[in-house]
PDB file of N, H, CA, C and O in Angstrom:
ATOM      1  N   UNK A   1      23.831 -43.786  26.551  1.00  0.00           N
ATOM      2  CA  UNK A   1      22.907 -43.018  27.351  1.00  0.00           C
ATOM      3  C   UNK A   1      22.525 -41.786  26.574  1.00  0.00           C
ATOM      4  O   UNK A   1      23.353 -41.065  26.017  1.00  0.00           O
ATOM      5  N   UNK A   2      21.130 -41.572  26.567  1.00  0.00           N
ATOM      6  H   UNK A   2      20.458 -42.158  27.019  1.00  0.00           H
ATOM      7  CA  UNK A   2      20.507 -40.330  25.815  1.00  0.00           C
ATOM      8  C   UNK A   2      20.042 -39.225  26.999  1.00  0.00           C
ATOM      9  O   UNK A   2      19.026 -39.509  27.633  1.00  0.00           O
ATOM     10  N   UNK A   3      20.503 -38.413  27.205  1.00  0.00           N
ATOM     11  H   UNK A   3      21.328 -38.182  26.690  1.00  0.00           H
ATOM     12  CA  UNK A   3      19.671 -37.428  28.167  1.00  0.00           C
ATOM     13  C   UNK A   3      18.765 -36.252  27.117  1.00  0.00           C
ATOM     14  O   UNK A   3      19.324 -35.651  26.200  1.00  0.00           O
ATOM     15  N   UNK A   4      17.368 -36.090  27.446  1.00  0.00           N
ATOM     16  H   UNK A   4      16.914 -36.579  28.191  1.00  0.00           H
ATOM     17  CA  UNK A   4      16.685 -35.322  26.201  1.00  0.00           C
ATOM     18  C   UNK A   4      15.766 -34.412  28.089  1.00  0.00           C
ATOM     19  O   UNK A   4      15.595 -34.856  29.225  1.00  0.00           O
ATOM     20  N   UNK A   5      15.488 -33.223  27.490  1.00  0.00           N
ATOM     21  H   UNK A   5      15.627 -32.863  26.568  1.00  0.00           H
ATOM     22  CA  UNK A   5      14.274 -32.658  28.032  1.00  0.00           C
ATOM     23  C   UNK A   5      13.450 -31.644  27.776  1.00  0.00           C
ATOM     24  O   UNK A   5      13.985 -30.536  27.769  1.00  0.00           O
ATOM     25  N   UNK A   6      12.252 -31.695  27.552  1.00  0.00           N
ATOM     26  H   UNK A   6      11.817 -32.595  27.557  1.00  0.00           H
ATOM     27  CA  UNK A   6      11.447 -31.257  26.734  1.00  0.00           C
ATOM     28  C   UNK A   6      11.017 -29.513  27.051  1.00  0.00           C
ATOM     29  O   UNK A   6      10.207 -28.801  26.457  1.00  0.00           O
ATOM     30  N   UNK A   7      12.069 -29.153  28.418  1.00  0.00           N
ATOM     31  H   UNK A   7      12.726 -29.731  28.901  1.00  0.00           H
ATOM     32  CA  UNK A   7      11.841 -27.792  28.730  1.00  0.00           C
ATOM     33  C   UNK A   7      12.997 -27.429  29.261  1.00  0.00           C
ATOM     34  O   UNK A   7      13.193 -26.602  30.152  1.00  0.00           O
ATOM     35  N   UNK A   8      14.178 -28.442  28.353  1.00  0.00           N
ATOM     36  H   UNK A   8      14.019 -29.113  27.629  1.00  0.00           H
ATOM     37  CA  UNK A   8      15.165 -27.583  28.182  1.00  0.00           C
ATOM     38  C   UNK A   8      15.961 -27.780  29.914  1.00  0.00           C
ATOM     39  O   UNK A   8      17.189 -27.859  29.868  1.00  0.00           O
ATOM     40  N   UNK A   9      15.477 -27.836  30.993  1.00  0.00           N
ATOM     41  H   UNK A   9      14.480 -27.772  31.030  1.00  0.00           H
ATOM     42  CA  UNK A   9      15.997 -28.039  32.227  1.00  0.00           C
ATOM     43  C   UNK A   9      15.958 -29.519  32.873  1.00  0.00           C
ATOM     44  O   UNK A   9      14.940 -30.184  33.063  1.00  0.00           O
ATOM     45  N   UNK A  10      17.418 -29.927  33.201  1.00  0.00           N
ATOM     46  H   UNK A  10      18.245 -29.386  33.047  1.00  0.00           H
ATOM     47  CA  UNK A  10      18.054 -31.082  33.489  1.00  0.00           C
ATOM     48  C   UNK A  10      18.248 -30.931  34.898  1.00  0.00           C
ATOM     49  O   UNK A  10      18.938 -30.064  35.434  1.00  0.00           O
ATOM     50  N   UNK A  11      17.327 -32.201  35.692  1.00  0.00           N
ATOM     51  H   UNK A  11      16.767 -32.906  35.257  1.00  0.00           H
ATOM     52  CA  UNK A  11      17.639 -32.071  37.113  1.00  0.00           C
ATOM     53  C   UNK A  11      18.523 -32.775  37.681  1.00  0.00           C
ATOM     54  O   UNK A  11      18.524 -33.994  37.513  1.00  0.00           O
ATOM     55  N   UNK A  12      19.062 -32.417  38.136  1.00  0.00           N
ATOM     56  H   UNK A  12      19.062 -31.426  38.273  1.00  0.00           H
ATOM     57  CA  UNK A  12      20.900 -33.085  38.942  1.00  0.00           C
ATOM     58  C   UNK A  12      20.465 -34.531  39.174  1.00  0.00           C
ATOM     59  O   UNK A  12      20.019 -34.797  40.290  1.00  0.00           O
ATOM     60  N   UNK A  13      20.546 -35.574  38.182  1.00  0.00           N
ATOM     61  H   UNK A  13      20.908 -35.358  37.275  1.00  0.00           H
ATOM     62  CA  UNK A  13      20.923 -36.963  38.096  1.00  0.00           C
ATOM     63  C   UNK A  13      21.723 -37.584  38.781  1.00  0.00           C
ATOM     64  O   UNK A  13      21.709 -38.815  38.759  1.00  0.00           O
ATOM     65  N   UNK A  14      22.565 -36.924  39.514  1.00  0.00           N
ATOM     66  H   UNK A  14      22.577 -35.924  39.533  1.00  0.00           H
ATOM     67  CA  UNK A  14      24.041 -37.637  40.551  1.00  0.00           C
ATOM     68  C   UNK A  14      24.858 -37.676  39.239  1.00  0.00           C
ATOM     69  O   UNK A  14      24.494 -36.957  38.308  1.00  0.00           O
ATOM     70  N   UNK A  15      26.221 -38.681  39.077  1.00  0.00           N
ATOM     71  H   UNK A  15      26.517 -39.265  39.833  1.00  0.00           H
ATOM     72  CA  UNK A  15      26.998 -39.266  38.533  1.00  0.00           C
ATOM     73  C   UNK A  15      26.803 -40.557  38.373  1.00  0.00           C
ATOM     74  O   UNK A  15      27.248 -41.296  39.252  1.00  0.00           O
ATOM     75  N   UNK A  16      26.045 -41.190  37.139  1.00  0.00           N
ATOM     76  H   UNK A  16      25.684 -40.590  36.425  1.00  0.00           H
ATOM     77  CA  UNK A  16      25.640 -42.594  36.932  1.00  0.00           C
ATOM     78  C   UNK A  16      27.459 -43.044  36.353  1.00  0.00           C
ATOM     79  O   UNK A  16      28.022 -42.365  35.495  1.00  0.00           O
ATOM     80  N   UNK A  17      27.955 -43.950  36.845  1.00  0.00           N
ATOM     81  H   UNK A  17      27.498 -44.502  37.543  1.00  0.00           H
ATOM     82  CA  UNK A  17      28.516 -44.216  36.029  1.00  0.00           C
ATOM     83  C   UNK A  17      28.402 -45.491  35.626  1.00  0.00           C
ATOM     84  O   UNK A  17      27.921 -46.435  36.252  1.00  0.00           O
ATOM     85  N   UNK A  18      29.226 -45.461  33.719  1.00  0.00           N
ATOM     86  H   UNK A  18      29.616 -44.694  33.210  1.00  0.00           H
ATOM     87  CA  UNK A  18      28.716 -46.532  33.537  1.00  0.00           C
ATOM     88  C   UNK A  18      30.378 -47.593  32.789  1.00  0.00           C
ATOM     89  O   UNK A  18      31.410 -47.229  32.224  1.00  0.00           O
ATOM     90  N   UNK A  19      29.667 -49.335  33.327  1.00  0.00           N
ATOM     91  H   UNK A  19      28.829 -49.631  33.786  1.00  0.00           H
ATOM     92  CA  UNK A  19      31.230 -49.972  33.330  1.00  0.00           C
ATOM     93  C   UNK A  19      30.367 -50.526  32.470  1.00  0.00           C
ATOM     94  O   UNK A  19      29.257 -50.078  32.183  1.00  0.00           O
ATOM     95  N   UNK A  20      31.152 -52.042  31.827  1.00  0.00           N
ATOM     96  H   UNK A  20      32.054 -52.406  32.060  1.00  0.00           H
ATOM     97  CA  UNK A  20      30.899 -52.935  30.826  1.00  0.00           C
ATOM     98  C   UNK A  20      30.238 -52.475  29.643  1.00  0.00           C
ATOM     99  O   UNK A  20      29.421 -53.293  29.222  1.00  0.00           O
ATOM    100  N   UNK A  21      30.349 -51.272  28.880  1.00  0.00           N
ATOM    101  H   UNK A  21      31.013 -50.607  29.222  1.00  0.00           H
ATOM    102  CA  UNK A  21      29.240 -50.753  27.788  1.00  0.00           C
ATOM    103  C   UNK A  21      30.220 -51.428  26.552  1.00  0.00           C
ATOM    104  O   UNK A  21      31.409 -51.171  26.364  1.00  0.00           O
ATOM    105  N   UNK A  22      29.588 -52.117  25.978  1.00  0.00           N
ATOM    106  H   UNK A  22      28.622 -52.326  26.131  1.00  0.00           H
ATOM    107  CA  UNK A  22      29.613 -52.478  24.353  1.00  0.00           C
ATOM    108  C   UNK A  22      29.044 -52.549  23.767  1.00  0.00           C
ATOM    109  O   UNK A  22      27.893 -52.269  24.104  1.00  0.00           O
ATOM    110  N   UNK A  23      29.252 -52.918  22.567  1.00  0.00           N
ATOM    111  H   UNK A  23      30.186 -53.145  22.293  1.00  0.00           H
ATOM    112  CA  UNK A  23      28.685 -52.599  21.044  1.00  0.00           C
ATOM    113  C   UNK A  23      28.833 -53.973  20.168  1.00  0.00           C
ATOM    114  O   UNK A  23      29.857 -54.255  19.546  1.00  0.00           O
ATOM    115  N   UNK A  24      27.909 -54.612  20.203  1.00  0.00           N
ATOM    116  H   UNK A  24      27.077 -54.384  20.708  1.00  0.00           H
ATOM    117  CA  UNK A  24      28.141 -56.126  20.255  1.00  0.00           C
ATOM    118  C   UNK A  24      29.076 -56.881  20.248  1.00  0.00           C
ATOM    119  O   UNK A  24      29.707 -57.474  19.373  1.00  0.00           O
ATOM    120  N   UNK A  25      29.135 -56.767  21.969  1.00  0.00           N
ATOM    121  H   UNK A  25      28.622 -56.286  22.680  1.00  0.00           H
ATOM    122  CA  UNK A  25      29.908 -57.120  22.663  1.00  0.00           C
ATOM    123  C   UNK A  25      31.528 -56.715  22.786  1.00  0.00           C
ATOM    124  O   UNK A  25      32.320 -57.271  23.547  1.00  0.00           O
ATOM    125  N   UNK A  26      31.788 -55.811  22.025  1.00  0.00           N
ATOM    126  H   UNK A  26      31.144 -55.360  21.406  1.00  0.00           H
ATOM    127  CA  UNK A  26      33.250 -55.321  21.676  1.00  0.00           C
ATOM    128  C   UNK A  26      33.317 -53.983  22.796  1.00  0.00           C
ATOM    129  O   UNK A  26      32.289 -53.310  22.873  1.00  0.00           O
ATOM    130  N   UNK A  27      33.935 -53.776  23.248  1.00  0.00           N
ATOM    131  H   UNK A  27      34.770 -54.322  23.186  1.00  0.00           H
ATOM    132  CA  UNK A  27      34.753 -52.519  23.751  1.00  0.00           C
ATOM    133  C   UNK A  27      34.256 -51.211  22.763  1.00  0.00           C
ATOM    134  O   UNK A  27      34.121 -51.210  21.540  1.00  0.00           O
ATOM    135  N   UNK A  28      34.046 -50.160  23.685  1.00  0.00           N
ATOM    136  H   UNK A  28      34.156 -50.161  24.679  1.00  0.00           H
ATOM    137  CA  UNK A  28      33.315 -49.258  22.519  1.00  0.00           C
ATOM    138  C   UNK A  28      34.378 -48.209  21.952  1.00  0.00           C
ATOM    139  O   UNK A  28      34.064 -47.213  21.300  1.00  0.00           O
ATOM    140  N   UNK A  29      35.693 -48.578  22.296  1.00  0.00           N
ATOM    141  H   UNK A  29      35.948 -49.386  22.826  1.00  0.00           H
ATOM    142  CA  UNK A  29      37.477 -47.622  21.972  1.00  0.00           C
ATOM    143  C   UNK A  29      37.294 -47.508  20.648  1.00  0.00           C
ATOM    144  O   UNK A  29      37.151 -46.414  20.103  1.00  0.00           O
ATOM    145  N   UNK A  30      37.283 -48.799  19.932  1.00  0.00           N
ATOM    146  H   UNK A  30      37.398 -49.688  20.375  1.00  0.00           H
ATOM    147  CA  UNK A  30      37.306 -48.995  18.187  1.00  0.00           C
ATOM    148  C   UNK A  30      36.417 -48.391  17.677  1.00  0.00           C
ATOM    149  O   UNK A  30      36.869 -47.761  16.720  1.00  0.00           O
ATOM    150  N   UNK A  31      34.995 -48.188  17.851  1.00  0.00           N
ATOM    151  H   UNK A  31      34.628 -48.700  18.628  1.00  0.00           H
ATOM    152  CA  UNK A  31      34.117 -47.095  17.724  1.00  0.00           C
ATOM    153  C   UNK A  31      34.161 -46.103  17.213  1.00  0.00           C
ATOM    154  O   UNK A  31      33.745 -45.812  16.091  1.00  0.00           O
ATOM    155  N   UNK A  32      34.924 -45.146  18.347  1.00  0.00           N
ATOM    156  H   UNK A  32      35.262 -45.382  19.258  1.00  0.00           H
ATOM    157  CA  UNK A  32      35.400 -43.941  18.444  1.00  0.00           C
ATOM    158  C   UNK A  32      33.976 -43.459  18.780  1.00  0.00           C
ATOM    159  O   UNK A  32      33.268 -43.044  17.863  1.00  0.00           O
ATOM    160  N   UNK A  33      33.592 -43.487  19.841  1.00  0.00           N
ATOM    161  H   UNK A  33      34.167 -43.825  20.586  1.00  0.00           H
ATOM    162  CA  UNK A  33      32.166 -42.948  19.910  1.00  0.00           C
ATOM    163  C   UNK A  33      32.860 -41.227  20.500  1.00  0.00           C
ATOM    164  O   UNK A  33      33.885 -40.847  21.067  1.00  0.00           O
ATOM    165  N   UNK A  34      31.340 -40.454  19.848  1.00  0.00           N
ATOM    166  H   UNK A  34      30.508 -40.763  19.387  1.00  0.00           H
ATOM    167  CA  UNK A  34      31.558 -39.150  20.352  1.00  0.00           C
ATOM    168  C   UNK A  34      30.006 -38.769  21.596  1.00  0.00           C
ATOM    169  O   UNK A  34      28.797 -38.954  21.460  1.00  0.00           O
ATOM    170  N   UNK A  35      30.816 -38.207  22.694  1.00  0.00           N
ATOM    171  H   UNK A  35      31.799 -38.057  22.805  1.00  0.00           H
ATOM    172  CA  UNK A  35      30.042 -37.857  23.121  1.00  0.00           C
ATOM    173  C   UNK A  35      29.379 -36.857  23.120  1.00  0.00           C
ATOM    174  O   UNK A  35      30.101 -35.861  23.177  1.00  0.00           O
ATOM    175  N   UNK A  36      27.766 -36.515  23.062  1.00  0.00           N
ATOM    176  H   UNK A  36      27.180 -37.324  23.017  1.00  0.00           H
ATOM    177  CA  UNK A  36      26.975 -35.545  23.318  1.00  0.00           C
ATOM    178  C   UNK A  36      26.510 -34.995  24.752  1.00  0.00           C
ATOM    179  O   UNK A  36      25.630 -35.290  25.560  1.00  0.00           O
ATOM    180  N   UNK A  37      27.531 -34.058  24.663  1.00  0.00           N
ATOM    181  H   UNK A  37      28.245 -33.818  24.006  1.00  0.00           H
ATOM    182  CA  UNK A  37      27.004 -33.478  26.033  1.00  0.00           C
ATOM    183  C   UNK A  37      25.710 -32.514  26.094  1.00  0.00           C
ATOM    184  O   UNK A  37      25.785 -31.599  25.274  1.00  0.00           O
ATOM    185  N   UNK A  38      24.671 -32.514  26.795  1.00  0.00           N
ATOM    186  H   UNK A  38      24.610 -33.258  27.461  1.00  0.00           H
ATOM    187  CA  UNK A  38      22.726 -31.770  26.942  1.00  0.00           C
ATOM    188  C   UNK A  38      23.320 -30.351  27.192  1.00  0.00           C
ATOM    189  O   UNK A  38      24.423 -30.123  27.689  1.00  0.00           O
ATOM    190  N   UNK A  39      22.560 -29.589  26.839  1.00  0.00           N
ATOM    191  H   UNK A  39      21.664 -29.774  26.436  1.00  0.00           H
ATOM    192  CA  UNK A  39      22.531 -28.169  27.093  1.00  0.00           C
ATOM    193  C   UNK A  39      21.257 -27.203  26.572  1.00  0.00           C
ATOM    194  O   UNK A  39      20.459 -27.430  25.663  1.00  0.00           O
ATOM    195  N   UNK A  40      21.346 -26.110  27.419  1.00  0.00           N
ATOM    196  H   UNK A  40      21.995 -25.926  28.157  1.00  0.00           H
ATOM    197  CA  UNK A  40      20.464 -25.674  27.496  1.00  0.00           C
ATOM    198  C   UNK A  40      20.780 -24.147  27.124  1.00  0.00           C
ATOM    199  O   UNK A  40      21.696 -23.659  27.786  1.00  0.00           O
ATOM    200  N   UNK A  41      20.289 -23.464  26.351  1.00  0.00           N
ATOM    201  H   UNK A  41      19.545 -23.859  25.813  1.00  0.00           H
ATOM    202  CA  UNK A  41      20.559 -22.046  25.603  1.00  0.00           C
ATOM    203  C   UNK A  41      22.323 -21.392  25.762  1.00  0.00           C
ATOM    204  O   UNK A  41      22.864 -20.374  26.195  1.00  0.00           O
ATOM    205  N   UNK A  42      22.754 -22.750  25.086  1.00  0.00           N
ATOM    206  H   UNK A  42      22.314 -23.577  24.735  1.00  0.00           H
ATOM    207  CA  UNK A  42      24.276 -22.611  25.291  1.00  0.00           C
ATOM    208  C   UNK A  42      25.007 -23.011  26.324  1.00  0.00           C
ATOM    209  O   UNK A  42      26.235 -23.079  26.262  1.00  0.00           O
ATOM    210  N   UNK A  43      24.300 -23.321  27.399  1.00  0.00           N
ATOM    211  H   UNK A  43      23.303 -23.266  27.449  1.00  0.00           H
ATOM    212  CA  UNK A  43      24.576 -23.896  28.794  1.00  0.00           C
ATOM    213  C   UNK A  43      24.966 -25.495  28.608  1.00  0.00           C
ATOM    214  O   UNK A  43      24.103 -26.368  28.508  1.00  0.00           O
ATOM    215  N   UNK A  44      26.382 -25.753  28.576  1.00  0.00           N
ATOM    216  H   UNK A  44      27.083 -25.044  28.657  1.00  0.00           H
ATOM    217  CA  UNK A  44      26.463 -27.496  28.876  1.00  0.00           C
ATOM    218  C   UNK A  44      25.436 -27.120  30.505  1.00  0.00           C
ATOM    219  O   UNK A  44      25.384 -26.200  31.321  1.00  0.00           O
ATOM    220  N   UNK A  45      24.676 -28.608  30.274  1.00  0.00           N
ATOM    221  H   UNK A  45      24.717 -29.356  29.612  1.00  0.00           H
ATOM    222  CA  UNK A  45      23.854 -29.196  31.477  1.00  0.00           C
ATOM    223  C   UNK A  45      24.761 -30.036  32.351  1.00  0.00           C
ATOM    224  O   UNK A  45      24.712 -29.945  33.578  1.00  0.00           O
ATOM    225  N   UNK A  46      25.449 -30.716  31.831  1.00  0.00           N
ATOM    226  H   UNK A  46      25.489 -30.790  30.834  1.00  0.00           H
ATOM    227  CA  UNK A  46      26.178 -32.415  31.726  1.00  0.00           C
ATOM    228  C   UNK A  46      27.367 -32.110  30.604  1.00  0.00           C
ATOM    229  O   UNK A  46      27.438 -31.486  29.546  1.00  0.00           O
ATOM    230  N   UNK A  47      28.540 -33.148  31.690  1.00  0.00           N
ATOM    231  H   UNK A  47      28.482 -33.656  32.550  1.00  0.00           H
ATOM    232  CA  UNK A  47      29.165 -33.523  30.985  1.00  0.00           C
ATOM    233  C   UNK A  47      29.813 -35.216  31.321  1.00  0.00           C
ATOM    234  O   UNK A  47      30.023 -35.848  32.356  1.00  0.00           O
ATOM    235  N   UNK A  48      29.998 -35.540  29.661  1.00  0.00           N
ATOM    236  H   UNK A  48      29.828 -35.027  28.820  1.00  0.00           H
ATOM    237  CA  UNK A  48      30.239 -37.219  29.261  1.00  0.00           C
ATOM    238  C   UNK A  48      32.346 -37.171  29.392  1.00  0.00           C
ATOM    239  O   UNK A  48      33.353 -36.828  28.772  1.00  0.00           O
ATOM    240  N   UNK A  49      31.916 -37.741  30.557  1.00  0.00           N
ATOM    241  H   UNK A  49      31.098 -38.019  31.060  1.00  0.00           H
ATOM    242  CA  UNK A  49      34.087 -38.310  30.639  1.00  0.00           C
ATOM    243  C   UNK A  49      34.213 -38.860  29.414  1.00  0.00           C
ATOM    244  O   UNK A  49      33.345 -38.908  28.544  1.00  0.00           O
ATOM    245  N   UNK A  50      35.568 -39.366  29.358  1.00  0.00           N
ATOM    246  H   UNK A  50      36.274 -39.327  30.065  1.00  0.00           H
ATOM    247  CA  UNK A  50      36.261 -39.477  28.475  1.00  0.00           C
ATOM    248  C   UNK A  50      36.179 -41.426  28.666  1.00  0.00           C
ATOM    249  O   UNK A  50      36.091 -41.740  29.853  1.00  0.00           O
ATOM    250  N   UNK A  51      36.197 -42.473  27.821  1.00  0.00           N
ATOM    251  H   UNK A  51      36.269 -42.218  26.857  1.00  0.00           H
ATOM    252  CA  UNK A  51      36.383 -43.893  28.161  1.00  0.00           C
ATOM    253  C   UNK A  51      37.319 -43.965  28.333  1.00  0.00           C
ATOM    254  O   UNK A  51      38.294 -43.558  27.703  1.00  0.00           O
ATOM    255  N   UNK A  52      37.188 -44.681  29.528  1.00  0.00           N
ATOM    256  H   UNK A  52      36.395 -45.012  30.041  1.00  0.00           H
ATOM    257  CA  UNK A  52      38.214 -45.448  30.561  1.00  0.00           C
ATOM    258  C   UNK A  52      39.143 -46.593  29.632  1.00  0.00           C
ATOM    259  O   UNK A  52      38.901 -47.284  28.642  1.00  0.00           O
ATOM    260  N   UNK A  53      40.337 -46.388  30.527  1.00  0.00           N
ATOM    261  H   UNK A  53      40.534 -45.828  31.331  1.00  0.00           H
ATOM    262  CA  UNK A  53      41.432 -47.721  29.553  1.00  0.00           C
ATOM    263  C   UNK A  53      40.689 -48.841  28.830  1.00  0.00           C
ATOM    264  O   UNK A  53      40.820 -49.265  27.682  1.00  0.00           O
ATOM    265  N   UNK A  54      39.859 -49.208  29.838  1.00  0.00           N
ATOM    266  H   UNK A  54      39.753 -48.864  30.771  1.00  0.00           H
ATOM    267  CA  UNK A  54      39.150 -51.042  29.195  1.00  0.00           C
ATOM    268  C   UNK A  54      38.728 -50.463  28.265  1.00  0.00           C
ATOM    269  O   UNK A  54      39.186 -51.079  27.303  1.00  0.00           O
ATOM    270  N   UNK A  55      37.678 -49.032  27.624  1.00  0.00           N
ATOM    271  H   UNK A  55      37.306 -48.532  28.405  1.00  0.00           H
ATOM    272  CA  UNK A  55      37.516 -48.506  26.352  1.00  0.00           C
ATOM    273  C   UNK A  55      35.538 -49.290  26.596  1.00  0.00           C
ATOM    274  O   UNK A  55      34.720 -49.562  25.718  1.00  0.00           O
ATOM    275  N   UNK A  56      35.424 -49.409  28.022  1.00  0.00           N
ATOM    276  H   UNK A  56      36.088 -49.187  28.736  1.00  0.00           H
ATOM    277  CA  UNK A  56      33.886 -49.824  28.161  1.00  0.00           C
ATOM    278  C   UNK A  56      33.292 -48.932  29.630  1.00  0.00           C
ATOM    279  O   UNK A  56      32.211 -49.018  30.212  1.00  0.00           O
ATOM    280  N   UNK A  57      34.317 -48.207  29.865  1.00  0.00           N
ATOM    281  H   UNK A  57      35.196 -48.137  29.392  1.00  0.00           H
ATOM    282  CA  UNK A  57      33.293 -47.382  31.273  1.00  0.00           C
ATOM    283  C   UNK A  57      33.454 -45.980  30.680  1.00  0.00           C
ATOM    284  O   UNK A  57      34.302 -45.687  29.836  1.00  0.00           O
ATOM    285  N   UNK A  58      32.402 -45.002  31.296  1.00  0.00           N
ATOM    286  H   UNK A  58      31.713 -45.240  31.981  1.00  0.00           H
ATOM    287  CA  UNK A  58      32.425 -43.898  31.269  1.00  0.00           C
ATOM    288  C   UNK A  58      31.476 -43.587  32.427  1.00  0.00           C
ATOM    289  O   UNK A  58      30.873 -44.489  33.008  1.00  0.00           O
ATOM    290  N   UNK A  59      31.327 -42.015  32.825  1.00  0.00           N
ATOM    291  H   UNK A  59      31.817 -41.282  32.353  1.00  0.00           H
ATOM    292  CA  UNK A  59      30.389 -41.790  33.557  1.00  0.00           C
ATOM    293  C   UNK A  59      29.763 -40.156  32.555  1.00  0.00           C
ATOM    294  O   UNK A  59      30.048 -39.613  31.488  1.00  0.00           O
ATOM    295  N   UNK A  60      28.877 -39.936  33.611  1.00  0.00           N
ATOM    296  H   UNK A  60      28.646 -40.378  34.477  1.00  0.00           H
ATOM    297  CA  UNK A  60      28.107 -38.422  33.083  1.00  0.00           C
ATOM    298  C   UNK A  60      28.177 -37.966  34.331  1.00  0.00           C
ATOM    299  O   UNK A  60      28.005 -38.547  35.403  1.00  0.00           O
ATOM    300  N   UNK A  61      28.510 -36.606  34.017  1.00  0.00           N
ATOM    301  H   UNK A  61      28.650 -36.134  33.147  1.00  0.00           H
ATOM    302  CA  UNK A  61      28.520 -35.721  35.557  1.00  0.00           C
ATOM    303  C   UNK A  61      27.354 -34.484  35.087  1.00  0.00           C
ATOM    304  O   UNK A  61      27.293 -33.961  33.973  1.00  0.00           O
ATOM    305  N   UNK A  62      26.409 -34.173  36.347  1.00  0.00           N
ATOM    306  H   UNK A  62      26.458 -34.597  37.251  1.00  0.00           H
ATOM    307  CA  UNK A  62      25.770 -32.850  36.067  1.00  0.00           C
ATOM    308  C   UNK A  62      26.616 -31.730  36.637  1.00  0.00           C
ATOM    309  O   UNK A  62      27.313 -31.844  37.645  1.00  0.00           O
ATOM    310  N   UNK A  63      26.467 -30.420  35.755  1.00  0.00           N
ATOM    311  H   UNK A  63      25.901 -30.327  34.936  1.00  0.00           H
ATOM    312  CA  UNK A  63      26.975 -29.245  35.870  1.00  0.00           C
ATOM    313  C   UNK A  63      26.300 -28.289  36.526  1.00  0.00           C
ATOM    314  O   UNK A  63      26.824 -27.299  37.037  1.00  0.00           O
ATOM    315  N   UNK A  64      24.854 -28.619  36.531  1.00  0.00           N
ATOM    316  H   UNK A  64      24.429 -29.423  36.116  1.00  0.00           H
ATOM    317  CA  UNK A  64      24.249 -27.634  37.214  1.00  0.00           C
ATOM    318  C   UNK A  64      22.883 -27.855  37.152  1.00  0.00           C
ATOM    319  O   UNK A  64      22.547 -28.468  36.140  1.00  0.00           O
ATOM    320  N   UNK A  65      21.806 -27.489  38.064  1.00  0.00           N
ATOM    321  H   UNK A  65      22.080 -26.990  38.887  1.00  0.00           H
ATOM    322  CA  UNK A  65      20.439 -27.596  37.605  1.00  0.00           C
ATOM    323  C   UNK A  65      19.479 -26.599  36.383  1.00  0.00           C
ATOM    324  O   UNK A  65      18.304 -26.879  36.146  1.00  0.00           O
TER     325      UNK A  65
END
């Protein structure tokens, strides 16, 4: 998931979360993916949990509008 906005302000998305994510077809643990959390003049917007045991769910939480 990419969150981008072009004026800098992120409107409260809920908590998508997300299960089954791979990387052809593998578990994304081995990876080691890093997450990018959005922000705005130093402001985290959002923040990316940490992957879940299976190493294929995560969610994004908003921090603020």
């Amino acid at each position: 998931m990419r969150i981008e906005s072009p004026t800098g302000s992120y409107p409260n998305f809920g908590t998508p979360n997300f299960t089954s994510a791979t990387i052809n077809g593998q578990s994304l643990g081995p990876f080691k993916p890093t997450a990018l959390d959005p922000s705005s003049n130093g402001t985290y917007e959002a923040r990316t949990s940490a992957l879940g045991s299976s190493g294929t769910s995560f969610t994004e939480a908003p921090l603020h509008e």
